[in-house]
Every structure is written in structure tokens, then in C-alpha cells.
KEGUVEX-737390 format. One record per residue (C-alpha): x, y, z; residue number from 1. Coordinates in steps of 0.25 Angstrom, whole numbers, plus 5000, padded with zeros to 4 digits. Example, Ala and Ser with C-alpha at 12.3 -4.5 7.8 and 13.67 -1.06 7.14 Angstrom:
<recs>
+------+------+------+-----+
|   px |   py |   pz | num |
+------+------+------+-----+
| 5049 | 4982 | 5031 |   1 |
| 5055 | 4996 | 5029 |   2 |
+------+------+------+-----+
</recs>
This chain:
<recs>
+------+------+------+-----+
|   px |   py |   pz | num |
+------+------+------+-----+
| 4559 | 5087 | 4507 |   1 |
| 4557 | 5084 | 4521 |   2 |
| 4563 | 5069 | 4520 |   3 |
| 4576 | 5074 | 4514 |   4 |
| 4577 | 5084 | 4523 |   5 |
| 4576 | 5074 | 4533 |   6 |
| 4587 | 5066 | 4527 |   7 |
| 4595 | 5078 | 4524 |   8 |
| 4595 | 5080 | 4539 |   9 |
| 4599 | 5065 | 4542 |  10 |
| 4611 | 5066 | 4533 |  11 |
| 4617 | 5078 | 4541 |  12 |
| 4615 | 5072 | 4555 |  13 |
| 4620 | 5059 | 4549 |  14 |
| 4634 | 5066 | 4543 |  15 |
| 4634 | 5074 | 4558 |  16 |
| 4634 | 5062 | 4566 |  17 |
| 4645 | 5057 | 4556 |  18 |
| 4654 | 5068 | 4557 |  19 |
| 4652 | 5068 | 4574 |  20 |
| 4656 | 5054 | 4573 |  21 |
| 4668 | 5057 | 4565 |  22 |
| 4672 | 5066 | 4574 |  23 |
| 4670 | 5062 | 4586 |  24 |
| 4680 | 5047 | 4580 |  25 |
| 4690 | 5057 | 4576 |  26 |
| 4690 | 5064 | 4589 |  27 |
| 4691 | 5051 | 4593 |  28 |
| 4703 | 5047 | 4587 |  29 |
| 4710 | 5060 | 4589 |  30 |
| 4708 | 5057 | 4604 |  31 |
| 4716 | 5042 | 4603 |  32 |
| 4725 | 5049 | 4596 |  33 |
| 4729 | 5059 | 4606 |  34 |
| 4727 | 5048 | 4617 |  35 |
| 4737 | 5038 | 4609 |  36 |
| 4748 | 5050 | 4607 |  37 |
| 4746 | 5055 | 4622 |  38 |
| 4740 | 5067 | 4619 |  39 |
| 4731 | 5067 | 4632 |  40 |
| 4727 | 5081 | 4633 |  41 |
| 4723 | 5083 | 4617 |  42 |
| 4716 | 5070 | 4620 |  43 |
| 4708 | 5077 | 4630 |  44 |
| 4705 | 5087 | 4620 |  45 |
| 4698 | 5076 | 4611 |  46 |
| 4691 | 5069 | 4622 |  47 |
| 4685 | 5083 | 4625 |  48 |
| 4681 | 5085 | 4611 |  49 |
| 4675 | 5071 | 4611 |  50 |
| 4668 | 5073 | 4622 |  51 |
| 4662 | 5087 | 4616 |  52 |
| 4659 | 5080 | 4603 |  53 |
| 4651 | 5067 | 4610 |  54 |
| 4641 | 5078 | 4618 |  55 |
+------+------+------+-----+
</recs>
């Protein structure tokens, strides 16, 4: 019981770490596209939330 347990765990950090990853690429990408339409100040926005997100 204990090993599964054990890989229970592991599969939810590993689906975590996913979905930070995706997050912070689609933050990403929201970020280029603000910088591309000149949207400086929503840019900013993003770059804070990045920012948040990384700590």
C-alpha cells in the first residue's frame, strides 16, 4: 500500500509541475502578444503575474 501511495503522490506533483509549466508558457505568450500589439501597460500586467508565479 505504501508503494502506491508513493506513486500516487508522484503522479500529482508530476501533473502540478505540468500545469505550472503550462501556465507560466501561456503567460508567456500573452505577454509577446501584448508587447507585439503595444499594449505596454497590460504587458506589465503579465510580466508582474510572471514574476509572481516564478517565486
Amino acid at each position: 500500500m505504501g508503494k502506491r501511495l508513493d506513486e500516487t503522490i508522484n503522479f500529482m506533483r508530476w501533473v502540478k509541475s505540468r500545469h505550472d509549466t503550462t501556465h507560466l508558457n501561456m503567460l508567456y505568450h500573452i505577454l509577446a502578444l501584448c508587447i507585439q500589439q503595444e499594449k505596454y501597460e497590460d504587458a506589465a500586467k503579465i510580466k508582474k503575474m510572471i514574476d509572481e508565479e516564478k517565486n
